[in-house]
VOLO-799479 format. One record per residue: x, y negated, z negated of N, C-alpha, C in turn. Coordinates in steps of 0.05 Angstrom, whole numbers, plus 5000, padded with zeros to 4 digits. Layout:
REM residues N
XYZXYZXYZ...
//
This chain:
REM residues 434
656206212981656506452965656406382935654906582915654206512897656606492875657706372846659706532842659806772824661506882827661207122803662207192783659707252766661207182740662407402721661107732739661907882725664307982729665608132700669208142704669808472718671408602722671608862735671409022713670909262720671009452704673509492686674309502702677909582690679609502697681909392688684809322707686409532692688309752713689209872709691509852731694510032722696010102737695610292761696210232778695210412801696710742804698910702796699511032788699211102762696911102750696511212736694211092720691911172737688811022734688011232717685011022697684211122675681811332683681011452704679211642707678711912715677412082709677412342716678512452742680512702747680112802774677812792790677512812823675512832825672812682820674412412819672012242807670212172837671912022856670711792873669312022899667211912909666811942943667911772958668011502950668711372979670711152962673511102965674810772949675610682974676310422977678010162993679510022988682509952995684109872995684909623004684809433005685309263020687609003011689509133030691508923034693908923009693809163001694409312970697909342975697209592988699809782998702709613000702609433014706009353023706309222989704909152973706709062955706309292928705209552932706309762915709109902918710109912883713709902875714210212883712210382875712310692884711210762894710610752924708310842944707011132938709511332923708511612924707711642907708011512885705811622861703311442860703611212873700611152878699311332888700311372915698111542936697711822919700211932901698312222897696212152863696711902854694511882840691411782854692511672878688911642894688611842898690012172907689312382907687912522891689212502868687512632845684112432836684112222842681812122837679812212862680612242878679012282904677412592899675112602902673912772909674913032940674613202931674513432965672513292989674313133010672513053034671412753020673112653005672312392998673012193020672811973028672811813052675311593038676911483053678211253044679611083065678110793067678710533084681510403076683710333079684710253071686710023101685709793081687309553109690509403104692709323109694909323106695309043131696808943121698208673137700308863157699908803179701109003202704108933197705909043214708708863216709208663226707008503252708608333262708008043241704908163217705007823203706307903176707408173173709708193148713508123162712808063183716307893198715307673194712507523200713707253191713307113173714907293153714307213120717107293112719707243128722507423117723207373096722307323074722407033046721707223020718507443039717307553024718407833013718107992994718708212983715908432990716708663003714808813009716709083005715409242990716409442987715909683006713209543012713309793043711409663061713109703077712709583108711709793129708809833135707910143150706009983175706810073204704510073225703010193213700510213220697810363216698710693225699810833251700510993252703011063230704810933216706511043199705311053165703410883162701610923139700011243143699111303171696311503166699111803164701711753166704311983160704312013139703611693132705311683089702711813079700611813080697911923077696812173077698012303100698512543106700412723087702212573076704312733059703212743030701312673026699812663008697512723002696012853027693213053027690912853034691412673061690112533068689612553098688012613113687712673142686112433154687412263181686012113195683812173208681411973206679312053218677711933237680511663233679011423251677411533279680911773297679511903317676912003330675311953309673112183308670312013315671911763306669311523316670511333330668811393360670111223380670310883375667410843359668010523356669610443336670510703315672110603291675010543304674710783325677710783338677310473350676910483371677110223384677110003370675909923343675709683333678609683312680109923307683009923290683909903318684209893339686309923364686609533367683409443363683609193372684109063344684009113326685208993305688008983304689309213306692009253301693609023318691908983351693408843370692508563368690708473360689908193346690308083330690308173315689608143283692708123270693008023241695008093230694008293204692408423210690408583197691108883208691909073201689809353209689709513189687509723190686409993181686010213189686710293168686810673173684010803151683610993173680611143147681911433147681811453121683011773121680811943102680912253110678212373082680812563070679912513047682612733023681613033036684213183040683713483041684413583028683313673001684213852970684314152971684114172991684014522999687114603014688014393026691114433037692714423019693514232995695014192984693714262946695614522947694814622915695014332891694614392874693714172852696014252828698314222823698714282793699414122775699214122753700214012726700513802726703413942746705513572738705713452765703513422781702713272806702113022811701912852780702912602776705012482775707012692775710112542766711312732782710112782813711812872836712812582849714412562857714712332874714012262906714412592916713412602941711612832943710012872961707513122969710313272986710113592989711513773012710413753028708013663044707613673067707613523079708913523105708713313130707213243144705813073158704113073185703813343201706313483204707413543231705813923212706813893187706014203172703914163164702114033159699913923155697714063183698713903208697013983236697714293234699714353236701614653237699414883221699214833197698414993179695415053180694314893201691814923210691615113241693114913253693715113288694015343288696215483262697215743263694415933261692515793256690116003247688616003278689415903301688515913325690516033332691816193342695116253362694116113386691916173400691316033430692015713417690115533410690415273410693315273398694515283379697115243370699415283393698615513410700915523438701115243449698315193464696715003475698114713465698214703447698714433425701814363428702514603421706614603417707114543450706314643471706914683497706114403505703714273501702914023508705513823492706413813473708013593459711313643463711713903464714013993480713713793511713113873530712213653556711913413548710513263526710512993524713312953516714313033497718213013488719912963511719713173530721113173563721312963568718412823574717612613591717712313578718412333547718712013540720912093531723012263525725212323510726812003513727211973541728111653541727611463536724711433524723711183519724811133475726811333465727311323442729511373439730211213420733211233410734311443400737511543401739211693384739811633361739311773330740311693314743011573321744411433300747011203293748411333268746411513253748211603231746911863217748111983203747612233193748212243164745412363145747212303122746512733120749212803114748813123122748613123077748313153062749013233041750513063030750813222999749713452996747813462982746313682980744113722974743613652936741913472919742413382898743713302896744913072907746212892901745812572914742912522916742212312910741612182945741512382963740612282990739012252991736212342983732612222983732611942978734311772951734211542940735711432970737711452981740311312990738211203026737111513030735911443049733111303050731511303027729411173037730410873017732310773011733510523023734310403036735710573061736310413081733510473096731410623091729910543118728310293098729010153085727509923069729209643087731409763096732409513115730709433136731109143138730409063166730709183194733009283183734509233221735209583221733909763204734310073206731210183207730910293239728810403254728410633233725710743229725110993208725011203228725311443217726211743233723511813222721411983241719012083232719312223198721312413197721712423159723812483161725112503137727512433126728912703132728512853136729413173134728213343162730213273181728413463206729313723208732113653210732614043206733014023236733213963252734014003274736514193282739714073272741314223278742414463251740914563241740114763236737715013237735014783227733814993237731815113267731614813278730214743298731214713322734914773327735514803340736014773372732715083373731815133400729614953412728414843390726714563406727714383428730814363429731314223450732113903438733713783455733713543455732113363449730013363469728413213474725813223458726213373444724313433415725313263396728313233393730613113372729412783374729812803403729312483400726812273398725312523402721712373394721412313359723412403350724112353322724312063310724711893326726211643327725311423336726211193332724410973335724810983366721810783376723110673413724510623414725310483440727710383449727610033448724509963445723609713436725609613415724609833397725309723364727809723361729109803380732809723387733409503391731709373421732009143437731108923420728508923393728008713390730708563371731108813358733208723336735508613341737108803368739008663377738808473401736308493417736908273431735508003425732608003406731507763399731807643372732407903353734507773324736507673330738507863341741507843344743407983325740608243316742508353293743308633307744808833288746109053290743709233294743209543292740409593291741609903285740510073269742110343253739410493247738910783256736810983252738211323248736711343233738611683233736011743212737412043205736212203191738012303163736112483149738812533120737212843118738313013127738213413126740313423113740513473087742313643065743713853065742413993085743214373090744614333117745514013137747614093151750014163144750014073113752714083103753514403100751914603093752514833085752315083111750514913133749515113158753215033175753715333175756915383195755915243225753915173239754115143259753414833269752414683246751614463251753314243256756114183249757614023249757914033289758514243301758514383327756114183343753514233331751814213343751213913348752213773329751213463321753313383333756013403338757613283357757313373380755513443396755213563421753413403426750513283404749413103409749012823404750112833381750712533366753612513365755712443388758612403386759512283376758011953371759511823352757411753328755911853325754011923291756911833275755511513259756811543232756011753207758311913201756812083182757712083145754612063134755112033108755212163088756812223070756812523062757712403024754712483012754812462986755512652970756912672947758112892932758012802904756412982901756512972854757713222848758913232830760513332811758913662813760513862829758914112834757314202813758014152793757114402764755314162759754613972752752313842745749813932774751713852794749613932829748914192824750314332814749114662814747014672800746914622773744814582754741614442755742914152766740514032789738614182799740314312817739014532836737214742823739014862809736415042788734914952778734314702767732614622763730014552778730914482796728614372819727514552825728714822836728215172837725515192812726615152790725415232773722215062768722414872776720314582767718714772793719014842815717814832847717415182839717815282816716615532803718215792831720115752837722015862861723716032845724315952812726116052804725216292775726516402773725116652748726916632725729516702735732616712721732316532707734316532685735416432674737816212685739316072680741915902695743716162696744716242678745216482668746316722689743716712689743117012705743416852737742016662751741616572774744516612786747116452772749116382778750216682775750016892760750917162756750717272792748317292791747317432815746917372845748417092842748216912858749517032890752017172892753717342908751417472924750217722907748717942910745617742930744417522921742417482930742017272958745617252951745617112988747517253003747617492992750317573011749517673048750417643051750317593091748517423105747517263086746217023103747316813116750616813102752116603121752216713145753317073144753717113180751417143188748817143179746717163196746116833215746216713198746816323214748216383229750816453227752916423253750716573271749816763273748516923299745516833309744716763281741816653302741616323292741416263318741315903326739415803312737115893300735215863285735315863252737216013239736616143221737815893207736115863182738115663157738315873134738016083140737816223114735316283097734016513092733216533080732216433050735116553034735716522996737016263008738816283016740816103024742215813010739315623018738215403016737715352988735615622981734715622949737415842928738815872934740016062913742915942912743715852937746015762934747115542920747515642891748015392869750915322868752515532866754915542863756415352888755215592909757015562944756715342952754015242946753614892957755514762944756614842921758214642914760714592918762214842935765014872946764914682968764914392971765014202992767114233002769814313005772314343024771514453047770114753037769014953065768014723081765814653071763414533090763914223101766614133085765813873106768913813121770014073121772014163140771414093163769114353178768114323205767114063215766313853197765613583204768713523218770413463198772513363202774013433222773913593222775013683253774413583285772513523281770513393296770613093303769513023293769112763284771412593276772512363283774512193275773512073242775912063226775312023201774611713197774911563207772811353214770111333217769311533219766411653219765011683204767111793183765311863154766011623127764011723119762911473095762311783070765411793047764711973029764311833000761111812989760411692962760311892941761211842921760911952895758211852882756512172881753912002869754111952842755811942824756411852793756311512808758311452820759311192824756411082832754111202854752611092866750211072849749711282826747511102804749211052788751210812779751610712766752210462778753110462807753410182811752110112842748710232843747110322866746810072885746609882882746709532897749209542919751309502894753909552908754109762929754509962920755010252943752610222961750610152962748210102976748809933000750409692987751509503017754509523019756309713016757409783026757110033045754510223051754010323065752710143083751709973075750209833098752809623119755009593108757809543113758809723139758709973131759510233142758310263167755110203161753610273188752809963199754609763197755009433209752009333213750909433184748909283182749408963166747808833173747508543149746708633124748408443102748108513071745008583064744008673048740308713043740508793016738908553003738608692968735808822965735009012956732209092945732109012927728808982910728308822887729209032871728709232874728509532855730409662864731909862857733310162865732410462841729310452856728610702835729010992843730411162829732011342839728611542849729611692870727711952877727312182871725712352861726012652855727712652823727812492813729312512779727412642763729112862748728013022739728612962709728213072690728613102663729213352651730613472648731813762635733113762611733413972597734614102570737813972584739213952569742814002578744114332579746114352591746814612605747514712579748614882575749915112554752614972558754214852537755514762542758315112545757515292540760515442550759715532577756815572585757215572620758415352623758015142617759014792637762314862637763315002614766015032615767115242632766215472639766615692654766215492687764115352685764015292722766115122724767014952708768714682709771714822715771815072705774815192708774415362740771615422744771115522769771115312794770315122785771014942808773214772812774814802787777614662793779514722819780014902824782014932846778814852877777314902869776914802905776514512901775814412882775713962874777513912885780014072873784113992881783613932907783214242921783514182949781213922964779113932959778413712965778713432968780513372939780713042933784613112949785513262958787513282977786613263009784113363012784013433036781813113045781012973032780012683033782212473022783912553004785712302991784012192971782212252953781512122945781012342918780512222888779912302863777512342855775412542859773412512838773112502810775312612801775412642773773712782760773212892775770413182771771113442736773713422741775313732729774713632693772213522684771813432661769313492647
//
C-alpha cells in the first residue's frame, strides 16, 4: 500500500462538526462510538449533518473484546442490537434487515469477530428539527414510539404487531430478569444523570430505557411485558456465577413517585426492589420543572401565573389515577409544579410498604456537589463493587434566568410546614427552609 500523503479535510469535534445541515448521503463510523464522552450529542449532531434517507455504516468493538480490556475506559459499551436503540432515539432506523446478506454477514460478525456493525438510514420526517437540537441531550423518541408511530397508521398491522410481541413476552418472560431496584423520583432532581451511571457499571444489566412507565402507566400490559424490559437471565449468571460479582438492573420512572397507585403495584411485583428516591429542594424542583415545560414549548404562563392556576388545571386528575389503572394523568405530570414537590404525601405509600432498609433517600444538592461520592455509596446500597467514571456529566441541564426572588420567598414559606414533616417522617434534615 502506497503511503499517504494527503492530510484530512478537517479535524473537528464530533458534537459539534463544521458543516451544513443536511450535508452528507452516506458517512462511516468505525470503531468511534465506545470512546465518545457524550453519546447524545454526538449522535444528534450526525443527525443534523445527515441528509433525509441518508445511509450510515457504523462498526463498534462488541462487548465480549471491550471485557477483555477491564483496564480500558469506554464510555459506552453497546451490543449492536443496543447501539441500533441508541440510534433510534435519535432519528436513525435499522436497515441491516432488509438485506439478507448484510444481515447475515453482521450476525456472523457479531458472533466471530470482536467487530460488529449496524447500518442505519436517518428518518428526518419523524423527528421535527428545532433550534436548540444541538444542545438536547437526548432525542424523545424511543425504538418502541418510533415502530409505534408508524403502526398506528395501519390499525390491522399494529393489532397484529402488539398481539404477536404480547405472546413473545408470555413465552420468554422467564428467560429475563426482575429489576433489583427502583429509582421512583423525583422528577428534576437529577435521576437521568444518577441512572445512566449506574448502567455505566459493570455488573448493572441496562433496562430497554430508562423510563417505562409500567406501574403507572402501562399497567395493563401485564407482567410479562415488565420483564422483557430487562436484561437475560445470562447476563445475571455471567456476573455472578463466572465474575463472582453482585449483579443490579432496574429502571428510574419519576411519576411513580406522584401516581397514588404505584407504590401498591411495585410491591406486588418487585417485593424486595431496593428503592431510590432523590429529592431537591421543592421550590428550586418546581421551577426546574417550568422550565423544561417551557424549553419543550408545553408551557405559555408565566412562573407566575403557572403556579397561580396550578389547583384549577390539575384538579381531579389525582382521583381519576386512583380509578383508571392506566391513567398517569393527563396535566398532571406537566402542571404539577407545586404538588410534585409535597414529598411526605408521596413517599408515604412507599413506606408503608416496603421495609425502610429498602430505601436509599439522596439529596440532589449533596449529589452534584459531591457526585463520585454519593454515586458509590449508591452503588454500596445496591452491593455493588466500588466503580469510578472518568466523567460525571450531568443530563438534561438547563440554563435559566433566576426565579423572582419574592416568588422564591412566598414558596419557601409554602413549603415549610410539609419539609418539617418530612425531615420528621425520614429523621433526617434537608435544610431546604432557606
Amino acid at each position: 500500500m502506497k503511503n499517504v500523503k494527503e492530510k484530512p479535510n478537517c479535524f473537528a469535534n464530533g458534537e459539534n462538526l463544521p458543516f451544513k445541515d443536511d450535508s452528507f448521503d452516506f458517512i462511516t463510523i468505525f470503531s468511534v462510538i465506545p470512546y465518545v464522552e457524550n453519546i447524545d450529542k454526538f449522535l444528534n449532531e450526525m443527525y443534523l449533518v445527515c441528509k433525509n434517507n441518508a445511509i450510515a455504516i457504523i462498526s463498534i468493538m462488541n462487548l465480549r473484546a471491550l471485557s477483555r480490556d477491564p483496564n480500558g475506559y469506554y464510555p459506552n459499551k453497546f451490543s449492536s442490537r443496543q447501539l441500533e436503540k441508541k440510534l433510534a432515539e435519535h432519528g436513525f432506523k435499522s436497515i441491516k434487515s432488509k438485506n439478507l446478506k448484510a444481515l447475515i454477514w453482521s450476525t456472523y460478525f457479531d458472533l466471530t469477530s470482536v467487530y460488529s456493525y449496524v447500518i442505519v438510514q436517518c428518518i428526518k420526517n419523524n423527528i421535527s428539527k428545532s433550534q436548540n437540537y444541538r444542545t438536547n441531550v437526548r432525542a424523545d423518541l424511543t425504538t418502541r414510539q418510533l415502530a409505534r408511530s408508524q403502526l398506528v397508521e395501519k390499525p390491522k398491522l399494529y393489532s397484529f404487531s402488539r398481539n404477536l410481541y404480547r405472546k413473545y413476552c408470555t413465552l420468554t418472560q422467564s428467560l429475563h430478569t426482575s429489576p433489583t431496584f427502583l429509582i421512583i423520583g423525583a422528577a428534576k432532581c437529577g435521576t437521568s444523570s444518577l441512572y445512566d451511571y449506574l448502567m455505566l457499571h459493570p455488573c448493572v444489566g441496562n433496562s430497554l430505557t430508562k423510563q417505562i412507565h409500567f406501574f403507572d402507566r402501562y399497567y395493563d400490559r401485564q407482567i410479562s411485558w415488565y420483564k422483557v424490559c430487562f436484561p437475560f437471565v445470562w447476563k445475571k449468571f455471567m456476573i455472578e456465577k463466572i465474575k463472582h460479582k453482585n449483579f443490579a438492573t432496574g429502571e428510574a420512572t419519576a411519576h411513580y413517585m406522584t401516581h397514588p397507585l404505584a407504590a401498591k403495584r411495585a410491591y406486588e411485583v418487585v417485593p424486595n426492589a431496593k428503592i431510590i428516591v432523590m429529592l431537591r429542594n421543592p421550590v428550586d424542583r418546581a421551577y426546574s420543572h417550568y422550565q423544561m415545560e417551557k424549553a419543550n414549548k408545553k408551557e405559555e404562563l408565566t412562573f407566575e401565573e403557572a403556579i397561580e392556576k396550578e389547583p384549577e388545571r390539575i384538579r381531579g386528575e389525582f382521583e381519576e389515577m386512583l380509578h383508571n389503572k392506566n391513567n398517569s394523568g393527563r396535566n398532571y405530570p406537566h402542571r404539577a409544579y407545586i404538588k410534585s414537590g409535597e414529598y411526605m404525601e408521596q413517599i408515604k405509600p412507599w413506606l408503608e410498604l416496603y421495609p425502610k432498609e429498602n430505601f436509599m433517600f439522596i439529596k440532589s444538592e449533596e449529589f452534584n456537589k459531591n457526585t463520585s461520592l454519593v454515586y458509590n455509596e449508591v452503588l454500596k446500597f445496591l452491593r455493588l463493587h466500588p466503580f469510578e467514571l472518568k466523567k460525571y456529566e450531568k443530563i438534561r441541564k438547563r440554563e435559566y434566568e433566576k426565579m423572582n426572588p419574592d416568588i422564591r420567598k412566598k414558596l419557601i414559606e409554602y413549603f415549610k410546614p410539609h419539609n418539617e414533616e418530612l425531615y420528621e417522617l425520614l429523621g433526617k434534615n434537608f435544610q431546604w427552609n432557606k
